[in-house]
N, C-alpha and C positions, 0 to 999 in steps of 0.2 A: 530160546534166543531172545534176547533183549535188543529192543532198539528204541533212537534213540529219538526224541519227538524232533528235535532239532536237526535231523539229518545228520548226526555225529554219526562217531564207530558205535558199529553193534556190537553187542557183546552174547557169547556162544558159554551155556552156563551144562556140565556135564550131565549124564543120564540123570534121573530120580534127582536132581537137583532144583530147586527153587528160592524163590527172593522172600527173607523172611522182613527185611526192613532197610530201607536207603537212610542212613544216619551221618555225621559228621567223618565217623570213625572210617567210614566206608560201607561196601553192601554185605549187610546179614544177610547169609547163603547157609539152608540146611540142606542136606544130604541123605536120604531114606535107602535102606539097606531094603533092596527088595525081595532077599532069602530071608529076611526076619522081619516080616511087616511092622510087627509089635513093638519092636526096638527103637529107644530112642532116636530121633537123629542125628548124622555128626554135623557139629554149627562150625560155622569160620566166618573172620571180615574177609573180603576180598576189595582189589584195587576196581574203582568200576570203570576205567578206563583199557585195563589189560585181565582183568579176569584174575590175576595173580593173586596167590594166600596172601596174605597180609598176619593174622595170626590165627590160629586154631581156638575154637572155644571149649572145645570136648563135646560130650553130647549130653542132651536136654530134649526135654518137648517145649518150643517155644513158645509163649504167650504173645511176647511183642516185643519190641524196642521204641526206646525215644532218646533222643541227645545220647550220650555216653554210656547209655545204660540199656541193659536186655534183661527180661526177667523169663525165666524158663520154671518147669515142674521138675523135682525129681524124678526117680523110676517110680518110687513109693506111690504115687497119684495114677500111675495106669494100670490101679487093681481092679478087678471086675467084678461086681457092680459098687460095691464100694469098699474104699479102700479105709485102714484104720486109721493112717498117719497120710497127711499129702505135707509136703515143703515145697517151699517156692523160692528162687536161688535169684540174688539178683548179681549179674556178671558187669564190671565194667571194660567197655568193648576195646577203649585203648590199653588196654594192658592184657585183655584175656582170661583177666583173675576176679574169681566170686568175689563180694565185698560184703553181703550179706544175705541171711536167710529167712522168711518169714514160715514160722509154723500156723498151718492154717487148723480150724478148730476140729476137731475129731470126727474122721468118718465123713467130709468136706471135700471139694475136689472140684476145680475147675472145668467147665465146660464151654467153656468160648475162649479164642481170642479178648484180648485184653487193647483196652486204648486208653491212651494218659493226656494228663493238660497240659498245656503249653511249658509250664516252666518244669513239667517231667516229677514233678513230687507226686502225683497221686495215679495210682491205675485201678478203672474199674473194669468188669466184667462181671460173667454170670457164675456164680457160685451153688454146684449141686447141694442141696442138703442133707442131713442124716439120715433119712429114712424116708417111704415114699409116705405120702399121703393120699390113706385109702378112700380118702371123701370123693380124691378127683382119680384115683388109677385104673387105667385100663386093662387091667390084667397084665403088665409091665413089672419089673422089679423097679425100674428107674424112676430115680423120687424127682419131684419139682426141684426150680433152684429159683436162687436172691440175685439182684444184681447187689454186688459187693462192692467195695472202694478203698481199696489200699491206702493209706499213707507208707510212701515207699519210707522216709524219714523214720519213723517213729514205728514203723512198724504194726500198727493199730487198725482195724478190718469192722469198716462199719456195715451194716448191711441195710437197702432201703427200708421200712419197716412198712406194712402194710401191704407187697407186692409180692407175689408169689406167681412164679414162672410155668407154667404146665410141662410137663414131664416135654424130653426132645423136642421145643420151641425155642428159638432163638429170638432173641430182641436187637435194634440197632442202638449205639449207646456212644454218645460224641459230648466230652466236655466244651463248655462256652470259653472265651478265651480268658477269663480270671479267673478259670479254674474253681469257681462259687455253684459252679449250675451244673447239673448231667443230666443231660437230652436221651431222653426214650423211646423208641417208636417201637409200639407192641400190632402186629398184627388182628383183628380184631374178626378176620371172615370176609366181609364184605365192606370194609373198612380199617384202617389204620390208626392208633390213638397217638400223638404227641404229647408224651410228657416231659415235665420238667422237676427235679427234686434237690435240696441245698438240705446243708447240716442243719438242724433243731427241727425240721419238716417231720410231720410225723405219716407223713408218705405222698406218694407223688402227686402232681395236681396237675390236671389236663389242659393242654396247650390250644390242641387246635384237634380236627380229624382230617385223614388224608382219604376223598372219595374214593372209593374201588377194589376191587378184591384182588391180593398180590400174590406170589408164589410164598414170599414170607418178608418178613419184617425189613420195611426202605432200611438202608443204610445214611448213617446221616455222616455230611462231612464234615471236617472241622470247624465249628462257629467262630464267628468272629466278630 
């Protein structure tokens, strides 16, 4: 159930149903088939006033959306533990129809949610990598990952260089509003690090720390 801060109509969203993004186009709503956990899920806009389809997107594992645009995985990307090929499908949400595809580098594979800048050209996230690295593995097959950054435009996938993610750790990751800067906050133990990294950096450089030991890495909201 959705409601609404303003005392509006609620809105009543079906079983295994959730809100993947509130955008121009309407609400991205995925749909999880709960006799096949595995299965992608089916996406759709829906009206957020009446709950109503609006158009069907097919199905994807979603990363995120921003303005007109939704960028989902193939099937290809939820092979276990790693996959050879992952693609990344960017759909636009007023018409329902793919616009392009980004091949991601071999044996590579998304693991977070993905967030973008203001003017919606760049999305980062955390990016698995090839193989694990046996310096830091804990008897896991699951290799560390990058935090990566799309250019949706051009298609080009830089990765921070010097920062390396430890196997199932998540990071929080919020562009500034020019879209020049991505904000990091890595959990640390008994402390939180704030960083910050821009293109020609040859890796991040520490902001501030956040006192206290968290369940895992603050989320940051949109700077501005």
């Amino acid at each position: 159930m959705l409601r609404a801060l303003d005392g509006g109509t609620s809105l009543a969203l079906g079983t295994d149903s959730y809100v993947v993004a509130d955008v121009p186009a309407g609400l991205v709503i995925g749909h999880d088939d709960p006799g096949n956990p595995t299965s992608p899920p089916g996406l759709s806009v829906r009206d957020p006033s009446t709950g109503a389809m609006l158009r069907d997107l097919g199905v994807g594992f979603p990363l995120g959306a921003q303005g007109n645009s939704m960028v989902v995985r193939d099937s290809d990307c939820a092979s276990s533990p790693l996959p050879p090929s992952c693609t990344l499908i960017r759909i636009d949400l007023a018409s329902g129809r793919p616009t392009q595809t980004y091949p991601l580098p071999a044996g590579t594979v998304p693991v977070s949610n993905a967030v973008f800048s203001a003017d919606a050209k760049l999305m980062a996230f955390q990016l698995a990598q090839a193989h694990p690295d046996l310096r830091f593995t804990a008897g896991d097959t699951f290799p560390p990952s990058d935090v990566a950054i799309l250019n949706l435009d051009s298609g080009v996938v830089d990765v921070i260089a010097n920062m390396e993610i430890p196997e199932k750790t998540m990071v929080g990751l919020a562009f500034d509003a020019t879209g020049r800067s991505l904000f990091v906050t890595v959990d640390e133990g008994n402390h939180s690090d704030l960083l910050i990294w821009q293109e020609g950096m040859d890796g991040p450089a520490l902001v501030t720390t956040l006192a206290g030991a968290v369940v895992e890495s603050p989320p940051i909201l949109a700077l501005r």
